[in-house]
VOPAGU-2260 file (C-alpha; in pm, 1 decimal, decimal comma):
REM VOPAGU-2260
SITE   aa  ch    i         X         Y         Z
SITE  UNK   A    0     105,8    1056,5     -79,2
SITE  UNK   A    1     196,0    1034,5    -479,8
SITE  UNK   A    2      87,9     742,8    -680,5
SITE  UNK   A    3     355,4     608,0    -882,1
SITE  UNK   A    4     332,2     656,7   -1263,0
SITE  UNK   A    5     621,9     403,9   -1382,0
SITE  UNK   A    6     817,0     140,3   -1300,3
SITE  UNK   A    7    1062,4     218,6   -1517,6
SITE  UNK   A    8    1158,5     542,1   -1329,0
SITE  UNK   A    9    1198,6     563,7    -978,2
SITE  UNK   A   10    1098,7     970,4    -933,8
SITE  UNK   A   11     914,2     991,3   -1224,9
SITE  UNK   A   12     516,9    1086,1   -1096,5
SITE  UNK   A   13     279,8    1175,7   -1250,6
SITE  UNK   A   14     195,8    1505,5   -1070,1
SITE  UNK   A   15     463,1    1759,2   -1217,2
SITE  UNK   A   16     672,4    1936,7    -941,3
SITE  UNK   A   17     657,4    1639,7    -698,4
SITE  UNK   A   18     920,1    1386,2    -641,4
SITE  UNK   A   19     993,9    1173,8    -379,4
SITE  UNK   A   20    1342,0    1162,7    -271,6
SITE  UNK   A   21    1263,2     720,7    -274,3
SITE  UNK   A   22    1074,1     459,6    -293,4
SITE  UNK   A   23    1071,0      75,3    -176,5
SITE  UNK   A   24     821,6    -124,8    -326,0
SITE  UNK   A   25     675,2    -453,3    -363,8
SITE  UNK   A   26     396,0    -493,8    -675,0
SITE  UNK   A   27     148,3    -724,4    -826,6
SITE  UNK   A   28       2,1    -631,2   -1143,0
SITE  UNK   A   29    -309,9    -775,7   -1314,6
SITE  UNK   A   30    -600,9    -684,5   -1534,6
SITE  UNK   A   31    -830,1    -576,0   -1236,3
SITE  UNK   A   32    -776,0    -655,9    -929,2
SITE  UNK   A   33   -1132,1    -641,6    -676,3
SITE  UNK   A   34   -1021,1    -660,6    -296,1
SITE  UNK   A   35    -627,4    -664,3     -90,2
SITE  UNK   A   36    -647,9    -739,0     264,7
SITE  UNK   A   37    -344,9    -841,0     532,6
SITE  UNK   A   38    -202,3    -753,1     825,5
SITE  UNK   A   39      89,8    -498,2     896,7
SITE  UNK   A   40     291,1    -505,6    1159,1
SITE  UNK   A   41     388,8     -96,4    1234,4
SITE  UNK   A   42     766,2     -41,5    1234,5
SITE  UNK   A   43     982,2     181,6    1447,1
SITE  UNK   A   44     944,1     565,9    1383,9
SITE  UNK   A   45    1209,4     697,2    1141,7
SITE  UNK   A   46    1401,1    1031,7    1233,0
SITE  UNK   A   47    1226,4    1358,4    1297,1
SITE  UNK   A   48    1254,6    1564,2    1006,5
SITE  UNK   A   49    1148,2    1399,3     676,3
SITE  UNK   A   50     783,0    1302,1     583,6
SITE  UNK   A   51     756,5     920,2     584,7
SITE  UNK   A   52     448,3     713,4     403,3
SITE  UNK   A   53     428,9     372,6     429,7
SITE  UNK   A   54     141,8     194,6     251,9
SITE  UNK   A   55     -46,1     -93,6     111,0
SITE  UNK   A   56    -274,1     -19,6    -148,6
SITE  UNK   A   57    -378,5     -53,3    -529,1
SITE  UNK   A   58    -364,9     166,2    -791,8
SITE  UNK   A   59    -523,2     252,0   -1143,2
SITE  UNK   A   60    -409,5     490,9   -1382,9
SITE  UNK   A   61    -556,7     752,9   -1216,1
SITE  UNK   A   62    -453,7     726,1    -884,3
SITE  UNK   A   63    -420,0     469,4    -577,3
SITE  UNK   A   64    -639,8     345,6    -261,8
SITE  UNK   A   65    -419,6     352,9     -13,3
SITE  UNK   A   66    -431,9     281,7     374,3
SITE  UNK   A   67    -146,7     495,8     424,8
SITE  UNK   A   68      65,8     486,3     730,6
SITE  UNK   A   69     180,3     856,6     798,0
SITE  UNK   A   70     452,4     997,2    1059,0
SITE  UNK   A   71     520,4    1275,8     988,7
SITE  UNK   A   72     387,7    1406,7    1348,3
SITE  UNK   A   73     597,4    1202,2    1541,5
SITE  UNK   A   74     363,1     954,5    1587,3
SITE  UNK   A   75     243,0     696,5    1350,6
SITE  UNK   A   76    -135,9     759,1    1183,3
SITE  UNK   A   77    -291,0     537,4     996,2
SITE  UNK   A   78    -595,7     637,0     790,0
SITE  UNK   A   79    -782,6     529,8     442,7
SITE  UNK   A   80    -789,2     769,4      86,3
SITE  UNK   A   81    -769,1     767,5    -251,6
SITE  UNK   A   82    -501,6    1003,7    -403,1
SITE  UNK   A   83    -567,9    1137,4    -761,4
SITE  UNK   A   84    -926,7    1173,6    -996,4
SITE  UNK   A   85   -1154,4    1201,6    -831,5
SITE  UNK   A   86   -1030,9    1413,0    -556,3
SITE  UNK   A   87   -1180,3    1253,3    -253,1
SITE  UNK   A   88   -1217,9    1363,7     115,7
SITE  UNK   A   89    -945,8    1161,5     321,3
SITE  UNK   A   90   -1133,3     851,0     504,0
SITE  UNK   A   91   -1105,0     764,2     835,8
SITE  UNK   A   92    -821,4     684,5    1063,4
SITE  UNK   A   93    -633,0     665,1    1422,7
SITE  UNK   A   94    -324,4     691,0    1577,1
SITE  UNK   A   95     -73,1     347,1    1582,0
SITE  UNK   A   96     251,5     235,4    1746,8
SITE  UNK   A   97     548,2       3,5    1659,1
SITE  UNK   A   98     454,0    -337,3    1737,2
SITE  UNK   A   99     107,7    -299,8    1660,0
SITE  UNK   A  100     -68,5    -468,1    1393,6
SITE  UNK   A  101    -312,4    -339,5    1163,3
SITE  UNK   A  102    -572,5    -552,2     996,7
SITE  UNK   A  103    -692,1    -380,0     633,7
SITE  UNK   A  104    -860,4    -453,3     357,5
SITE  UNK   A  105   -1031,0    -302,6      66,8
SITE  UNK   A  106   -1315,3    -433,1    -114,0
SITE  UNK   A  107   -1484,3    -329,5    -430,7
SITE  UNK   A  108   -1871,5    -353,3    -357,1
SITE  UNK   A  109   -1974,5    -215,3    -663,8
SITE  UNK   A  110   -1884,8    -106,8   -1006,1
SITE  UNK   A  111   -1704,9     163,9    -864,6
SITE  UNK   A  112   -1753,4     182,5    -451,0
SITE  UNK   A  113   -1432,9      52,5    -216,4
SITE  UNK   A  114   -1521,4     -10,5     133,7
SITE  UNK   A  115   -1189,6       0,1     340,1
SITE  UNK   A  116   -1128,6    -103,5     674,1
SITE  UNK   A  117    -851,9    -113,2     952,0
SITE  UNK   A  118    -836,5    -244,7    1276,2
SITE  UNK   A  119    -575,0    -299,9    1511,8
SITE  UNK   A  120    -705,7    -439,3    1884,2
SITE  UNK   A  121    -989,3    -221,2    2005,7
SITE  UNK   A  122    -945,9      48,3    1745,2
SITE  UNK   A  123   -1148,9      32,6    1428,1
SITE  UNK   A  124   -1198,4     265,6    1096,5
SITE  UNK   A  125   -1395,9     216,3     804,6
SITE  UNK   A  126   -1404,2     433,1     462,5
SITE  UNK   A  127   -1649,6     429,7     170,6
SITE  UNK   A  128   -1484,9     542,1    -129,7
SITE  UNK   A  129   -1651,2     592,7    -471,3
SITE  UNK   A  130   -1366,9     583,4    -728,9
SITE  UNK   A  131   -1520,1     617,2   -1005,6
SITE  UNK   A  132   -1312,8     575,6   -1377,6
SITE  UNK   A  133   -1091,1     341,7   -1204,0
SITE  UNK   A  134    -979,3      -1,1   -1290,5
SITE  UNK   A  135    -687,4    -109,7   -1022,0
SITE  UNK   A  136    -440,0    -266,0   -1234,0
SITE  UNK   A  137    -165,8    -289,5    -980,2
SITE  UNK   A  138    -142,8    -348,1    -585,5
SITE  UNK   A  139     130,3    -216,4    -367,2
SITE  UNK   A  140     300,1    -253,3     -61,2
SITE  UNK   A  141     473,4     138,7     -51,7
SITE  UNK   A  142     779,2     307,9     136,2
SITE  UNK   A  143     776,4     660,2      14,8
SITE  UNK   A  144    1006,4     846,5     165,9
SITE  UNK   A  145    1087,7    1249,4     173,6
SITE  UNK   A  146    1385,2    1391,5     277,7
SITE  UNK   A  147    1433,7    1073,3     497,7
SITE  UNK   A  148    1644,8     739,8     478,2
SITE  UNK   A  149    1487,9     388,3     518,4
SITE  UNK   A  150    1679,8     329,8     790,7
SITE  UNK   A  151    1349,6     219,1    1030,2
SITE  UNK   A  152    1261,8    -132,4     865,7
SITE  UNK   A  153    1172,4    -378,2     906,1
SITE  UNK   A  154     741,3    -327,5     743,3
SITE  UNK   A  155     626,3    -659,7     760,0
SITE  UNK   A  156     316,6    -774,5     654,9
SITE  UNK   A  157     188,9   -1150,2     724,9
SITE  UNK   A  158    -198,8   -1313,0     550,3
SITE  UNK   A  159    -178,4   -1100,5     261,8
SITE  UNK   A  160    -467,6   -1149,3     -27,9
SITE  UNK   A  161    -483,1   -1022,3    -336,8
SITE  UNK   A  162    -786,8   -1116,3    -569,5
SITE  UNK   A  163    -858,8   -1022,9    -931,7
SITE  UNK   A  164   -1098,5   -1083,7   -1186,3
SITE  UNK   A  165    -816,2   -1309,5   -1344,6
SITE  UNK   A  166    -655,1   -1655,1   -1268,5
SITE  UNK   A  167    -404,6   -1566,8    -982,0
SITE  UNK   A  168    -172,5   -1816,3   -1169,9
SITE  UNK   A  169     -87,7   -1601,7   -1396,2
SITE  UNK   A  170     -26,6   -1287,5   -1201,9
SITE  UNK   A  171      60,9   -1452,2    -883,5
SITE  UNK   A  172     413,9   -1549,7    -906,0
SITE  UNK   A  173     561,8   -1215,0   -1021,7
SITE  UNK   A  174     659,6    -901,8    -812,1
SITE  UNK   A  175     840,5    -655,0    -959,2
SITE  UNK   A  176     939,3    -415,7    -716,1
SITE  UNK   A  177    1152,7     -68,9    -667,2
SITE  UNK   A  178    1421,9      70,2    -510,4
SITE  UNK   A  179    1778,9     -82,1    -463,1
SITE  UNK   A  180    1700,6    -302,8     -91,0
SITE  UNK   A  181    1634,6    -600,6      43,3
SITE  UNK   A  182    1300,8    -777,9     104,9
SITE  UNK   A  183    1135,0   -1067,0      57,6
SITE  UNK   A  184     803,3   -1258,4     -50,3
SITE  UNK   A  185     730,3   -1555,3     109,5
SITE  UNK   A  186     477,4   -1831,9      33,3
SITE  UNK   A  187     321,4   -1686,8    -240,7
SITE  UNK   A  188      55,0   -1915,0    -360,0
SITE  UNK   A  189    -278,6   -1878,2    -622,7
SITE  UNK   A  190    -580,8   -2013,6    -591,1
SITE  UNK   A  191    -846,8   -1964,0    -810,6
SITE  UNK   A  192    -848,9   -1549,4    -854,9
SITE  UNK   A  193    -699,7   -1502,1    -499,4
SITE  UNK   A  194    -313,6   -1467,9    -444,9
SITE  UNK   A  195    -238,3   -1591,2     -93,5
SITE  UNK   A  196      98,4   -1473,1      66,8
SITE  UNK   A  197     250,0   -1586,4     379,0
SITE  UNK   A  198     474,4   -1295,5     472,4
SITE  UNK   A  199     620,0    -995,3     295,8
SITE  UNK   A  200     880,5    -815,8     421,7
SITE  UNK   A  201    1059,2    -492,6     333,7
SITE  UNK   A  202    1397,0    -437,8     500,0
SITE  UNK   A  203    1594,9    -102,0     560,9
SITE  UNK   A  204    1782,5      -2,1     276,8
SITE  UNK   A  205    2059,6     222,9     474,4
């Protein structure tokens, strides 16, 4: 999992030496944003042979807290983590299906402390991360692909909300995004600090 640097360049990371052959994103940004949750609905498995991520998470400019969605097993795991400073031991996590949905959210508890959870019917995970010298600016709904096409979509994700320490009205309404494919944002709606959204939904690009 990378953390993406730039919207302005699609490959460009900020780790030298690693780029991901593409990305499909939806974004938010804002001045700080303090908890995400939703629910995502796992898609179908892409072709062996790549390394697929998909993720929801939000990012600083030192890295992203991410409940990352990884297949690259064959199988779809889904487990909690910040990627970048400070270098943090993976959370916790379990293995998931297409069709299932996943419940997550993140919550900033303290100054510096995200407690991240998923749950999807009887399975449950939680993480306590202490990012510390982070203030998430910017929360993402990822498909970072290597050496595979986005061919498996849909990635749906229904009850999203975002909250910040800043009126949703003025962050709520705008989602830049990357990567040349369809998707859409429906019901997108601010109240108070929260951003509520009905349904987001990233289709395949190939």
């Amino acid at each position: 999992m990378r953390f993406i640097s730039s919207l302005a360049s699609l490959s460009s990371l900020l780790f030298v030496g690693v780029k991901a052959v593409s990305w499909y994103t939806v974004e938010w940004d804002a001045g700080t944003f303090t908890s995400m949750s939703g629910d995502m609905v796992v898609p179908n498995l892409p072709q062996a042979g790549g390394t697929p991520y998909v993720w929801p998470g939000v990012q600083s400019n030192n890295g992203v807290l991410q409940a990352v969605l990884d297949g690259r097993s064959g199988t779809w795991w889904i487990g909690d983590g910040f990627y970048g400073t400070p270098s943090l031991p993976w959370g916790n996590g379990y293995n998931v299906y297409p069709g299932n949905t996943v419940h997550f959210t993140f919550d900033l508890s303290s100054s510096s402390v995200w407690t991240c959870t998923l749950t999807s019917g009887s399975q449950s995970a939680t993480s306590t991360l202490n990012v510390t010298g982070s203030t998430m600016n910017r929360a993402i709904f990822a498909v970072e692909l290597y050496d595979v096409p986005f061919d498996f979509g849909p990635v749906t994700y229904n009850n999203v909300k975002i909250t910040a320490t800043s009126a949703a009205s003025g962050w709520c309404g705008s989602w830049p995004h990357l990567g040349d494919y369809p998707f859409t944002v429906t019901g997108a709606t601010a109240s108070g600090n929260t951003c509520s959204v009905s349904k987001i939904v990233q289709s395949s690009a190939s």
